[in-house]
VOZA-193696 format. One record per residue (C-alpha): x, y, z; residue in one letter. Coordinates in pm, whole numbers, padded with zeros to 5 digits, always signed. Each point is the difference from the previous one (the first is absolute). Layout:
N
XYZa ...
//
This chain:
545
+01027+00757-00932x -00293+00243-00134x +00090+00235-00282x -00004+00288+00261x +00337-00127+00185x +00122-00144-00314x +00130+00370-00082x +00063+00147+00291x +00321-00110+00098x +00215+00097-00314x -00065+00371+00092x +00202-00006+00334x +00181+00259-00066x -00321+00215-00011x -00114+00098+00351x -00365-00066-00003x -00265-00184+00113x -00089-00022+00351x +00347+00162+00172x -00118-00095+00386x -00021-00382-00126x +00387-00113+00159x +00135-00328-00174x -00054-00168+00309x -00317-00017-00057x -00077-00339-00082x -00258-00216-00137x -00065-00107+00306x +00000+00276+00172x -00304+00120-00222x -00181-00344+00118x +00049+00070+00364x -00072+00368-00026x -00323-00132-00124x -00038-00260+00241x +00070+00266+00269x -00287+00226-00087x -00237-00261-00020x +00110-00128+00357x -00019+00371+00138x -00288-00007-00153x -00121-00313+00204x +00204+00046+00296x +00268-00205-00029x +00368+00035+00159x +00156-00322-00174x +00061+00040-00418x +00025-00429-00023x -00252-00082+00225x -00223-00019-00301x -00073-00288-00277x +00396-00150-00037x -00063+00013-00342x -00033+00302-00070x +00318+00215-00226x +00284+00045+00213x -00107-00132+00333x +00248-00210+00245x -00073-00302-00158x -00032+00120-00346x +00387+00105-00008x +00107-00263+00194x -00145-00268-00234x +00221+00236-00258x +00310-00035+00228x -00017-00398+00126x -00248-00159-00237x -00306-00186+00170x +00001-00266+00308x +00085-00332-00115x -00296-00255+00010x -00035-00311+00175x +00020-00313-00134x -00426+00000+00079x -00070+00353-00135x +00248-00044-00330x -00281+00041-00347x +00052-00027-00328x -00038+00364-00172x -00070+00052-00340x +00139+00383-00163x -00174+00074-00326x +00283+00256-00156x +00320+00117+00033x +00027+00332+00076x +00117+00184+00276x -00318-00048+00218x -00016-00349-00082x +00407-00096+00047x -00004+00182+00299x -00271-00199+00214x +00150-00342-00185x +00374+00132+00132x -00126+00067+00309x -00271-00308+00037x +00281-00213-00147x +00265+00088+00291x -00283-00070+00256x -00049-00366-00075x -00319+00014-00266x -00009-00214-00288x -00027+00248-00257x -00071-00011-00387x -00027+00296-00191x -00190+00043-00317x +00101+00270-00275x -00124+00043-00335x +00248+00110-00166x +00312-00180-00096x +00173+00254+00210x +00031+00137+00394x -00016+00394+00069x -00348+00080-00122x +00092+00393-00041x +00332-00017+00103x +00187-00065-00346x +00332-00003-00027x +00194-00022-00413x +00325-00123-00002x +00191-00018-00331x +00281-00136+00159x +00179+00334-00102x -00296+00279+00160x -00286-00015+00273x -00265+00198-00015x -00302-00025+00188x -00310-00034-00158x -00225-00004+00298x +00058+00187+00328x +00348+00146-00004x +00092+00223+00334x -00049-00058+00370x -00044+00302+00256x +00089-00279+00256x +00077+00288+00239x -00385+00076+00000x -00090-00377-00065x +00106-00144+00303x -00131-00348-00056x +00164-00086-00345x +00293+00179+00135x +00007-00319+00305x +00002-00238-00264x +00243+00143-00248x +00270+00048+00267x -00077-00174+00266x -00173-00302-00091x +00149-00070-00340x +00331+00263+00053x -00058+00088-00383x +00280+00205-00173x -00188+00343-00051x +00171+00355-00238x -00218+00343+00063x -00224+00043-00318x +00111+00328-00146x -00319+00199+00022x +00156+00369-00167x +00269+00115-00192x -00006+00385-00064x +00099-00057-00378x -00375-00158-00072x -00259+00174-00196x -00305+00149+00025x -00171+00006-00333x -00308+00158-00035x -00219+00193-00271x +00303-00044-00210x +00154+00214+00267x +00349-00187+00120x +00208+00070+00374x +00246-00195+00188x -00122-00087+00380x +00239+00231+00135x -00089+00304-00214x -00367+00008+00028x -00208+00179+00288x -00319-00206-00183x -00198+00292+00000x -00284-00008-00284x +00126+00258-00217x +00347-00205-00051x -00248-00217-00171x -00242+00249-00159x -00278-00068+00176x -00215+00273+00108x -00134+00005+00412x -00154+00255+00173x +00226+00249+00174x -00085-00150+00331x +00257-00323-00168x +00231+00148-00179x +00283-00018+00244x -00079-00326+00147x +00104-00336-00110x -00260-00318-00032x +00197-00113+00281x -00046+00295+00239x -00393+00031-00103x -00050-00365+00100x +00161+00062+00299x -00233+00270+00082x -00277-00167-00104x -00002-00305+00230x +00096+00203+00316x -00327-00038+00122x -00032-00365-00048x +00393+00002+00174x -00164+00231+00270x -00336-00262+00044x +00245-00302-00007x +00233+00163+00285x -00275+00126+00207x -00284-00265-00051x +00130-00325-00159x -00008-00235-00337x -00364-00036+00040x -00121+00358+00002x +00167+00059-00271x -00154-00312-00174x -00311+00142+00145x +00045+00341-00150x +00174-00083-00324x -00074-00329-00090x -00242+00103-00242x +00231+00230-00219x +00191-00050-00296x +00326+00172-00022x -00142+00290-00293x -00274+00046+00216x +00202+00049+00273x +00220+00261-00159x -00264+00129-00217x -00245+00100+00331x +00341+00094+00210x +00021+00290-00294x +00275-00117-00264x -00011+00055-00359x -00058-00278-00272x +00279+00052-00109x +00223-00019+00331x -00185-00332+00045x +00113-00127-00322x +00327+00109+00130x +00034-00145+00305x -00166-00328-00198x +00275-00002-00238x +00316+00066+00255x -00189-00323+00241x -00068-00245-00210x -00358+00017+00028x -00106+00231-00304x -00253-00363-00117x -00055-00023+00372x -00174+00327+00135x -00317-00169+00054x +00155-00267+00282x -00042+00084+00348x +00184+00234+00161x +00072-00154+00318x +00187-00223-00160x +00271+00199-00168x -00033+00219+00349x +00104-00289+00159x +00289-00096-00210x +00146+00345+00001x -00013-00003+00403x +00264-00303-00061x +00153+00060-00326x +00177+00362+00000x +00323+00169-00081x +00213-00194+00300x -00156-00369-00141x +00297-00236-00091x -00049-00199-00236x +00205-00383-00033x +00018-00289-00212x +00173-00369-00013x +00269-00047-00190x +00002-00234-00234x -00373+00047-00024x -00314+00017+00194x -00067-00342-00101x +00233-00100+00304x -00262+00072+00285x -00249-00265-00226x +00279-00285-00001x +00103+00052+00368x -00406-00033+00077x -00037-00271-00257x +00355-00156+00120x -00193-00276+00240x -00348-00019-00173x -00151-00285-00242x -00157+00197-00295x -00216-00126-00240x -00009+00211-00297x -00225+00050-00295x -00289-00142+00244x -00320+00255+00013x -00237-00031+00271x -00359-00018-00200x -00217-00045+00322x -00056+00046+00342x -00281-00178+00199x -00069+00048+00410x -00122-00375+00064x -00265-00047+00309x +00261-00195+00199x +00184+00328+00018x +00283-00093-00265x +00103+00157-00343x +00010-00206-00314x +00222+00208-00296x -00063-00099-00347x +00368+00054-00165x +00086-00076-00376x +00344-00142-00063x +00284+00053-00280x -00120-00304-00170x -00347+00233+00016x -00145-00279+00252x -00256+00065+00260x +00013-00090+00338x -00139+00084+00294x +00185+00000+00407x -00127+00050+00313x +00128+00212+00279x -00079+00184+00313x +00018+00340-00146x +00041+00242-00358x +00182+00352+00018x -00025+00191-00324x +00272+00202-00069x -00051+00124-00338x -00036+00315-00083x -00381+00121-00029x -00050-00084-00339x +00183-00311-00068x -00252-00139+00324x -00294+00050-00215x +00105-00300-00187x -00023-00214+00275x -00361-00156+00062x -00125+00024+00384x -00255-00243+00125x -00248+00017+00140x -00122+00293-00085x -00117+00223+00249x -00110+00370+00123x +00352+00025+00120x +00142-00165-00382x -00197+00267-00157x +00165+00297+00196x +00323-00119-00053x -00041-00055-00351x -00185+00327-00039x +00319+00156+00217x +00295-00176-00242x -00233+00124-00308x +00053+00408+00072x +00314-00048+00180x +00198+00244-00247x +00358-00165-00115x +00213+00298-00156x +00209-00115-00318x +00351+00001-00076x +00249-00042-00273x +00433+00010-00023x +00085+00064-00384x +00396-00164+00078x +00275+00098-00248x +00360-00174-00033x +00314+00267-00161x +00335-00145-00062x +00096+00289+00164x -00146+00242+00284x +00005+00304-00198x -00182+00196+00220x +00336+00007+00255x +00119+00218-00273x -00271+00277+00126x +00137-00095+00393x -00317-00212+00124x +00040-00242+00212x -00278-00129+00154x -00317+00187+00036x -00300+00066-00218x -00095+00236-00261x -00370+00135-00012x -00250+00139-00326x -00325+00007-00127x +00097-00202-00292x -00119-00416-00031x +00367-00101+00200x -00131+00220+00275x +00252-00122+00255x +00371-00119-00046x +00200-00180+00241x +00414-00083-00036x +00267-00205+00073x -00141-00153+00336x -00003-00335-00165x +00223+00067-00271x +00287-00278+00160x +00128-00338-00111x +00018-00309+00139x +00370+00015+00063x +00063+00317+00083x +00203+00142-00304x -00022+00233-00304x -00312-00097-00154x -00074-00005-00403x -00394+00059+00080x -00167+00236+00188x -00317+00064+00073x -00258+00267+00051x -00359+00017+00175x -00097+00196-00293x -00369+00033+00113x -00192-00038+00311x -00393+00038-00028x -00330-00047+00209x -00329+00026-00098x -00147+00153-00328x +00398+00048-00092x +00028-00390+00029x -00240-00067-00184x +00116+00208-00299x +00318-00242+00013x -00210-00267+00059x -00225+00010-00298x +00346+00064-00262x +00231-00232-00156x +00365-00041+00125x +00110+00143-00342x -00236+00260+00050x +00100+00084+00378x +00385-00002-00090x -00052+00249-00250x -00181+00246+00189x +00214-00095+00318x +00347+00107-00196x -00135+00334-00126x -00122+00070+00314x +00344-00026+00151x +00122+00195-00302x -00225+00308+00122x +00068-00018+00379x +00369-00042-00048x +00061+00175-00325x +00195-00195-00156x -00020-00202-00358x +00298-00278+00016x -00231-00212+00286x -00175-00227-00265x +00360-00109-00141x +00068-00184+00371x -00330-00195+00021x -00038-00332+00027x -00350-00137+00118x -00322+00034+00157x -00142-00192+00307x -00387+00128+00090x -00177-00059+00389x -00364+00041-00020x -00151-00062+00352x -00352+00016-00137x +00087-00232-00235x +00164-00262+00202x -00250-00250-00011x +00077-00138+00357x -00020+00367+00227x -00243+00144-00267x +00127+00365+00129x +00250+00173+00204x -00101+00098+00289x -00305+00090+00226x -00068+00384-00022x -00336+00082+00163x -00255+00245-00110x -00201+00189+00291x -00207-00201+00223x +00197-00308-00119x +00265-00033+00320x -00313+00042+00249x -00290-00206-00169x +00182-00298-00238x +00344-00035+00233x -00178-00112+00326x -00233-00267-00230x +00346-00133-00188x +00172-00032+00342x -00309-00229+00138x +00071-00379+00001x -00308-00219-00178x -00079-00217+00287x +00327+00015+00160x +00087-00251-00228x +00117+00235-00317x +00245+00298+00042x +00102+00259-00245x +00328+00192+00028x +00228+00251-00237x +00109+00359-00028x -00352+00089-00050x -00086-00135+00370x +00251+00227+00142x +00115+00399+00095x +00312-00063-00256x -00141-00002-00328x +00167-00145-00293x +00350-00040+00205x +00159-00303+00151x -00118+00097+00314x -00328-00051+00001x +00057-00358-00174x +00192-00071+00304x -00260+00162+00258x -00285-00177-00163x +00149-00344-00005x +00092+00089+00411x -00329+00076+00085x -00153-00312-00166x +00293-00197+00160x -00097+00155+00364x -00371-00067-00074x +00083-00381-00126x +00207-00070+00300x -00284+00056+00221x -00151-00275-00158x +00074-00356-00118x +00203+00005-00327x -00068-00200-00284x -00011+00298-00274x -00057+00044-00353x +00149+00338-00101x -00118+00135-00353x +00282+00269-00140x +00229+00151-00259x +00134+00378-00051x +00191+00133+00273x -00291-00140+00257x -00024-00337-00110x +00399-00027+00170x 
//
């Protein structure tokens, strides 16, 4: 998820954001509110009557629901997935149950992609994506519980005994109105009795108001173009509310993305959102899709090359760092952005260059988890349980206990502690130090926001995430910058030839979640089964599944 929703939901207890949002208000819901307009629009009665694969239609969530129609023993192809991440492991699942022989292809020596699970065998903690608003994600929720019936626990997204530490300024979550002068900042009159929270609010009314009355695409139309400072800067905040409201949303190192995007998130992630998670680990949904699949690991695809006869040859190397090239019907690249820049597309033509000039300035946010392991959870001594702590300091956000379980259940000797959670320019700053370097730091940071001295005497090690330096996703996450979602998103989501597909978060409306891993592998799925199958599919991070 984007570094705008990342935030959000620990501050439940807070009632802001958009209050008219209910928590019914689904993902989906947001898709065919879209689709609605547009058919108003064009005169349509019927929401599915239109393309089958597009997000949420008929087909789309029954494909979730029943998987697709088995082939016959004629129409049966061999299919070639290129990565194992939840893009990729979801069309091989589903192409798998329908008859295809299918082979998938993953560079690393792992499945998951972004989806990283670390299990000491005594804690789990989840160094990729960690919570699941499955209430709002309707489509991961069908194959958590009803395809795979997954064991799921509620993520703990607030505890009132968290902190807010800021300017050197400390308050619990319960005793703390965040008003700027709690903080010592200085705002204009006109703020001084409103939190971040409630100014936000305020301040995307009118896009609520445009969305409600007009549609998704007028208010693509009318705000594509913005960044979220210039938003707030031209709708008459101060600098210094802006830094505010950067700090408190996780996008501080982000104000120059687009503001439709983080619009659109808070329309779906707000103060009702419940968030879940598997237990025993996250890592379960990538074993139950992986469960029936022949993966070969450590196996990069090099090349790609459309062939005259209407084929696709793949240049792969092997562990034994062997080249070797296959043949096949079809490619679907389901890497993130970056990591399918590596791959070389033949021929090249006008339609190669604008999708290589499209995966170029497609903007990939970073992120980084600075893990620490305790031999005891001393911060139950202060009553947290659960939740997340916020500051301006490097940790920047804190998350407990959600993880902090054993394998069999009892007293554990080691616990462990999301110590830091960090996107963009605050990645990086972990990203570019030493583990000795980061630990340091990390502790006296949670010295400062906790006040206390004895925490350094229960420490036991350091385990460090960089996203941006995972040399498989190359980033996080898609986060666009204005223009981006109207001009490089329709190019990306264009097959070459209608022989090479491209699919991931970054090809959906659900940024950065599991969701639109799962919606993206769908639609390519939908648009595949119109067709012959005999398909190479290029992947890794949570799309390549």
């Amino acid at each position: 998820m984007n570094s705008f929703n990342k935030i959000i939901f620990h501050l439940v207890l807070i009632s802001c954001l958009i209050r008219n949002v209910l928590s019914v208000y689904t993902h989906a819901a947001f898709v065919n509110d879209v689709r609605r307009s547009r058919h108003k629009n064009e005169g349509a009665r019927n929401l599915f009557v239109s393309d089958p694969s597009e997000e949420y239609s008929l087909q789309m969530n029954n494909t979730a629901l029943f998987g697709l129609q088995s082939c016959s023993h004629m129409q049966c192809k061999t299919i070639a997935i290129v990565g194992a991440g939840v893009t990729g492991l979801t069309m091989a699942y589903e192409l798998t149950r329908a008859g295809h022989k299918v082979i998938v292809f993953e560079a690393d020596e792992k499945a998951g992609g972004r989806l990283l699970t670390y299990d000491t065998g005594k804690t789990i903690i989840e160094l990729g994506g960690m919570r699941l608003p499955l209430d709002v994600h309707t489509l991961t929720d069908t194959y958590l519980r009803k395809r795979f019936n997954l064991p799921l626990e509620p993520f703990v997204t607030s505890n009132p005994n968290t902190f807010i530490y800021i300017n050197g300024v400390r308050h619990r979550l319960n005793n703390t109105n965040f008003l700027a002068h709690e903080y010592n900042m200085q705002v204009p009159e006109n703020e001084q009795n409103k939190s971040p929270f409630v100014l936000w609010n305020e301040a995307i009314q009118p896009l609520l108001d445009l969305f409600n009355n007009k549609g998704w695409d007028a208010v693509v139309n009318e705000y594509g173009s913005y960044n979220v400072r210039q938003y707030l800067t031209d709708y008459g905040l101060s600098n210094t509310m802006i830094d505010y409201i950067g700090l408190m949303f996780a996008i501080e190192t982000n104000l120059f993305t687009a503001l439709t995007s983080h619009f659109r998130d808070a329309l779906l992630i707000n103060e009702y959102t419940k968030f879940y998670h598997i237990v025993g680990g996250n890592k379960r949904l990538i074993d139950s899709l992986s469960e029936s699949c022949q993966i070969n690991y450590s196996t990069p695809v090099l090349a790609i090359h459309r062939n005259e006869d209407r084929t696709i040859n793949i240049t792969i190397k092997n562990k034994m760092n062997i080249t070797n090239t296959l043949k096949f019907d079809y490619a679907v690249v389901a890497t993130t952005a970056p990591a399918a820049r590596l791959i070389h597309y033949t021929p090249v033509n006008e339609q190669v260059q604008s999708m290589s000039r499209a995966l170029r300035q497609l903007h990939y946010d970073c992120a980084s988890k600075v893990v620490l392991y305790f031999n005891r959870s001393w911060w139950h001594d202060q009553n947290i349980y659960g939740g997340s702590s916020t500051t301006d300091l490097p940790l920047r956000f804190i998350y407990y206990d959600n993880y902090n379980t054993t394998v069999n259940g009892t007293n554990h000797t080691e616990s462990v502690l999301l110590a830091s959670y960090t996107f963009a320019q605050d990645s990086t700053l972990w990203s570019s130090s030493t583990i000795d370097q980061i630990t340091d730091r990390a502790l006296f940071d949670l010295e400062q926001i906790h006040s206390r001295s004895d925490i350094r005497q229960y420490y036991l090690r350091t385990v460090v995430k960089h996203w941006c330096g995972d040399s498989f996703s190359h980033g996080a996450y898609a986060l666009y910058l204005p223009y981006q979602e109207e001009n490089l998103k329709p190019t990306l989501m264009e097959s070459l030839d209608k022989l090479v597909y491209f699919g991931g978060e970054h090809l959906s409306t659900a940024h950065a979640w599991f969701e639109g891993a799962v919606l993206s592998a769908l639609r390519i799925l939908i648009q595949l089964q119109q067709e012959k199958f005999d398909i190479v599919i290029v992947g890794g991070g949570l799309l390549g599944l």
